[in-house]
N, C-alpha and C positions, 0 to 999 in steps of 0.2 A: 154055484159061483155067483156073487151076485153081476147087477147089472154094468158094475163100473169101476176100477181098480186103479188107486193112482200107486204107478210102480216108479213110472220115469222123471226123475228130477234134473232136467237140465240147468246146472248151476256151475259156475265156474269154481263154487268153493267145495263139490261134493265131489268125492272122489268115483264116482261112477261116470261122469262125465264123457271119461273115455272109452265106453263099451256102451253110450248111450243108443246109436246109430244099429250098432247090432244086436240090442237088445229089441230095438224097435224092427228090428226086419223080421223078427219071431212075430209080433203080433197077428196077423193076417192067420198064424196057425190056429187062433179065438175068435173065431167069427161072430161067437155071441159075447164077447167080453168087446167093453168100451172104453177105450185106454185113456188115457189123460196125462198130459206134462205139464208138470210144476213149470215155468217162465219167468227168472228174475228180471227179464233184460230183454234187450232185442236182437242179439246174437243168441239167446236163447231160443227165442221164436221162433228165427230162421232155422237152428239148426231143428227142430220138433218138427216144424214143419217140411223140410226138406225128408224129413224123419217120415213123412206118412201121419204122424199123427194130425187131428185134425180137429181135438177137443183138448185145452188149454185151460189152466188157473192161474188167474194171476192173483198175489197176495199182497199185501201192504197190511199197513196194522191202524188201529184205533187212536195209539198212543205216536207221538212222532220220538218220542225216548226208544222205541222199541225197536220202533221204523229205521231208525239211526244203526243200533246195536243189530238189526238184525237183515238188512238191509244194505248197509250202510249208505244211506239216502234220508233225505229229508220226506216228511210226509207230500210236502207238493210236487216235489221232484219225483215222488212215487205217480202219483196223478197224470203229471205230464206224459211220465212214460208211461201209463197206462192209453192215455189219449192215442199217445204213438203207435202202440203194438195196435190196438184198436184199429186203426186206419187200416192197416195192414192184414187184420186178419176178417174185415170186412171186405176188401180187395181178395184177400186168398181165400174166401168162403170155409173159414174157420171161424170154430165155435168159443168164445172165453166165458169162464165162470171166476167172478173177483170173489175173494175172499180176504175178512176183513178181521186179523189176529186179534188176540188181544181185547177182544169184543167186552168184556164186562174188568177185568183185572190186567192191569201190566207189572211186572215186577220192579222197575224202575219209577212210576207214578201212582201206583196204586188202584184205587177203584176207578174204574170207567165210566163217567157219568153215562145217564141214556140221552142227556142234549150233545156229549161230545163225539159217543157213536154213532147218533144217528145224522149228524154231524159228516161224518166222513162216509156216510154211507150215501149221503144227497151229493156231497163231491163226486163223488167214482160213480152215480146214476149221469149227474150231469154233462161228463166227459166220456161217457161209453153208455152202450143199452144194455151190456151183460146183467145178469142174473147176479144179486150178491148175497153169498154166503156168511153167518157169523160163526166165526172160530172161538171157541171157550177154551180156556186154559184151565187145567186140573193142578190145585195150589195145593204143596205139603207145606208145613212149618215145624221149622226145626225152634225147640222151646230156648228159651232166653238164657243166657248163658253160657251155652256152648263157646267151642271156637271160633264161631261166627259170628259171635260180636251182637246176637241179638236174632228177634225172629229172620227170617229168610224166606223168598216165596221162589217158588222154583213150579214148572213142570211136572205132573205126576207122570213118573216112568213104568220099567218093567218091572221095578226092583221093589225091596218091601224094609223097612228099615227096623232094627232088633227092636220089640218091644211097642210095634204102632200095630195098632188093626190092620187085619187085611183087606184089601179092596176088592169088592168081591168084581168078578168077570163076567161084562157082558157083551154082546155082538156089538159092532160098531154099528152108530145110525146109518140110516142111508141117507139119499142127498135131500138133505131141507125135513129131515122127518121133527127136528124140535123147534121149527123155525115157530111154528107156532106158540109153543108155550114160553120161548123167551121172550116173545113181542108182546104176550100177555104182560109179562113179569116188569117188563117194559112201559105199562099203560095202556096200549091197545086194544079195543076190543073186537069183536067176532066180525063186526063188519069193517073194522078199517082193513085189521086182516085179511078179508076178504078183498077188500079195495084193491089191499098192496099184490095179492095174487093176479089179481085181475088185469092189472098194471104189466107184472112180468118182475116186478120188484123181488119178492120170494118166493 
């Protein structure tokens, strides 16, 4: 199993919501598993944290289109309440990891520059010390002329659609294992990478 499993998403819009509490009292049975709670909010926090957990992700996105739709918050308004939960989970000696959607493509603006993600990546270093992760999104397109009015970019899921390639399957990364090669892909080289490690950045 590996080192760290995000199972529990305390979110007002998930419907797990309400067995979150006793899904977390089972943890303590993985002494070697490292749990982590999704945190949209700060009744979030409290309850994860009242929960025992004590390693936390907070997300916001790249795009503030996304941030909106997905969120429903403004990109700064995300920030803020990052800043918020921060206080508090430096006060409760809890650990957060930001994660930053959206990182290269959003569905609603399109390609992510690398000035606008790294961009929101110098915001959430500036209002918190946590560690930040980039999130990639896996982009299908459906061909022109469907019912859909035209290409579409969506999420790659579980599913597989009549007549496309299959995706072939492989283990999920672990935490930060491609951070390196997007920050290439990004302009960076061996030593700034090095830098941004060195820092606590990635």
């Amino acid at each position: 199993m590996g080192e760290k499993i995000n199972i529990l998403d305390v979110s007002a819009r998930d419907g797990l919501q309400a067995d979150a509490e006793v899904l977390a009292a089972h943890f303590c049975e993985f002494p070697d598993v490292r749990f982590s709670a999704l945190v949209p909010n700060v009744k979030g926090y409290e309850r994860a944290v009242a929960s025992g957990v004590r390693y936390l992700e907070f997300v916001l996105s790249a795009s503030d289109s996304f941030n909106r739709k997905n969120l429903n918050r403004t990109l700064p308004e995300s920030l803020a309440l990052l800043a918020e939960v921060s206080r508090a989970a430096e006060r409760d000696g809890v650990t957060i990891r930001t994660g930053i959607s959206t990182s290269f493509h959003c569905p609603f603006e399109g390609t992510i520059s690398a000035k606008a993600f790294l961009a929101v990546v110098k915001a959430a270093r500036d209002v918190a010390p946590w560690r930040v992760a980039m999130q990639r999104r896996f982009i299908a397109s459906f061909p022109a002329g469907r019912a859909t009015g035209g290409d579409q970019h969506l999420t790659g899921g579980s599913f597989q659609l009549d007549g496309e390639a299959a995706i072939p399957a492989t283990p999920a990364p672990s935490l930060s294992e491609h951070t390196a090669t997007w920050l290439g892909r990004l302009g960076y080289d061996e030593d700034q990478i090095a830098a941004l490690r060195a820092k606590g950045t990635v």
